[in-house]
TIBA-303583 format. One record per residue (C-alpha): x, y negated, z negated; residue in one letter. Coordinates in steps of 0.2 Angstrom, whole numbers, padded with zeros to 4 digits, always signed. Each point is the difference from the previous one (the first is absolute). Last residue first. Layout:
// TIBA-303583
XYZA
...
// end
This chain:
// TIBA-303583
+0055-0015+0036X
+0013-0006-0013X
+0009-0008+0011X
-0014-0006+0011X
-0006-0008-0020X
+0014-0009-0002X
+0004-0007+0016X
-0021-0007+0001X
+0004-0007-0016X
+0015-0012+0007X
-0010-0003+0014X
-0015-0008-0010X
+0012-0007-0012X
+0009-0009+0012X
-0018-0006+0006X
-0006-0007-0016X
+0018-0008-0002X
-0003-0010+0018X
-0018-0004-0007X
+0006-0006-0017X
+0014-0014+0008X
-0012-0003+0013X
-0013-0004-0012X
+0013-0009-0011X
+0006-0010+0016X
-0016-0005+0005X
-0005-0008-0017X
+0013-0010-0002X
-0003-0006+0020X
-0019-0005-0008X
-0011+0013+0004X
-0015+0000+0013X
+0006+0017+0008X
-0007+0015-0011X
-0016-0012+0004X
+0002+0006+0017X
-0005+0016-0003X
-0019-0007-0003X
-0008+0005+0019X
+0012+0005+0014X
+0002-0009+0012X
+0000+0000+0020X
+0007-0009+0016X
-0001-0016-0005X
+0008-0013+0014X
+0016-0010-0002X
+0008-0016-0004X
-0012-0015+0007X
+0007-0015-0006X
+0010-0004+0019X
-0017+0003+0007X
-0008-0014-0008X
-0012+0002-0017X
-0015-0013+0005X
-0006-0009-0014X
-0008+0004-0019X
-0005+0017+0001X
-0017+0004+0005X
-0016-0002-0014X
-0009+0015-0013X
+0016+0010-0005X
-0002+0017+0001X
+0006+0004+0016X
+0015-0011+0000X
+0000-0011+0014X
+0010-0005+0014X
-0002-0013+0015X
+0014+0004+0013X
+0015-0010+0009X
+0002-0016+0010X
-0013+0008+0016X
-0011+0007-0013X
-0007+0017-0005X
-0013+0002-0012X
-0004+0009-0014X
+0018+0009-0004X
-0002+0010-0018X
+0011-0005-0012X
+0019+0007-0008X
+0008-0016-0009X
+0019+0001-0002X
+0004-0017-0012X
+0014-0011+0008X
-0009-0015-0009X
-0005-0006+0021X
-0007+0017+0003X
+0006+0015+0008X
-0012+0013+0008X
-0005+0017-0003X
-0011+0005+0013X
-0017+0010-0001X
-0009+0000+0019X
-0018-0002+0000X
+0002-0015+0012X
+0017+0005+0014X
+0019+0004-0001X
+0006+0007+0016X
+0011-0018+0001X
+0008+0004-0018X
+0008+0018+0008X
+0003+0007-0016X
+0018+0001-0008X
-0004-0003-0020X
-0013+0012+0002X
-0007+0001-0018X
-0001+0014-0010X
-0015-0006-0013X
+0002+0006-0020X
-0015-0004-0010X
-0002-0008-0018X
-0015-0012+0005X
-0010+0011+0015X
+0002-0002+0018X
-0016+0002+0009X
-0010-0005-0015X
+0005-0011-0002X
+0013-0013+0010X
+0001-0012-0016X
+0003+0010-0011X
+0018-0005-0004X
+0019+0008-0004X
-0002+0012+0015X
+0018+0010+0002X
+0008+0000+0016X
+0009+0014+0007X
+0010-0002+0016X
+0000+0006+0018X
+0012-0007+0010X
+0010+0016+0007X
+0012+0002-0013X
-0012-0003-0013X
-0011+0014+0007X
+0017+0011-0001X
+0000-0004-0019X
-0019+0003-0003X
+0004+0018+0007X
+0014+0003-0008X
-0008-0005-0015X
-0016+0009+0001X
+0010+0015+0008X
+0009-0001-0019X
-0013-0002-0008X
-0011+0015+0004X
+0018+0011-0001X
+0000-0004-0015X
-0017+0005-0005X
-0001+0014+0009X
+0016+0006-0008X
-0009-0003-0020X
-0015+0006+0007X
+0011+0019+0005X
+0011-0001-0014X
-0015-0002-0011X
-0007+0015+0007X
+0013+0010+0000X
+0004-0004-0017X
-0019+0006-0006X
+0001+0014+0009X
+0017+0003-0010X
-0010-0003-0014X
-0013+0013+0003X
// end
């Protein structure tokens, strides 16, 4: 029975690894091609987008294919990344608005503001995200040892099997 029981935690304990380690490969190839996580600080586009959620943004997305309905995420004036939905098209830029809020953004965001198109998010992981830098580097600090852990269990117990 208990070595049934170590199989089996072998076994989550590899899946599990191995779930993170494609995530990060996989989020670390996107990166190479453009395609960056955003994490949603506001509720202002819900609830398409949810406060706390995590976005992959295509940072190299054809602006002039970009059309009402679309979700950018756009720099404004305070340097502040804002993801809206696109209401109207213009010849100086696009009229944006989040999808919760009741009037349009406040002036036209040009072309040159415009930084990539949402792809797809994932609801609540970004709030593992909205930490101060401090923060950040605990997290990763913990998550790296986590994962050390992880691999240095899994040895133990393929020994042992």
């Amino acid at each position: 029975m208990r070595q049934r029981f170590e199989k089996m935690l072998y076994l989550s304990g590899s899946i599990l690894f191995q779930i993170l380690l494609i995530g990060l490969v996989i989020n670390l190839a996107g990166c190479v091609a453009g395609i960056k996580p955003v994490a949603v600080k506001s509720g202002s586009m819900e609830p398409a987008v949810k406060t706390g959620s995590i976005c992959w943004v295509n940072f190299k997305a054809d602006k002039s294919k970009l059309g009402t309905g679309d979700i950018v995420a756009f720099e404004r004036g305070d340097g502040q990344l804002v993801l809206h939905r696109i209401v109207q098209c213009t010849k100086k830029g696009f009229i944006t608005k989040g999808d919760a809020n009741e009037t349009q953004d406040i002036g036209v965001v040009r072309w040159d503001q415009i930084k990539g198109k949402q792809l797809f998010g994932l609801p609540y992981i970004g709030f593992l995200f909205l930490r101060t830098e401090k923060q950040m580097a605990v997290s990763l600090l913990i998550g790296s040892l986590i994962l050390f852990s992880l691999f240095i269990i899994q040895n133990q117990f393929k020994r042992r099997i």
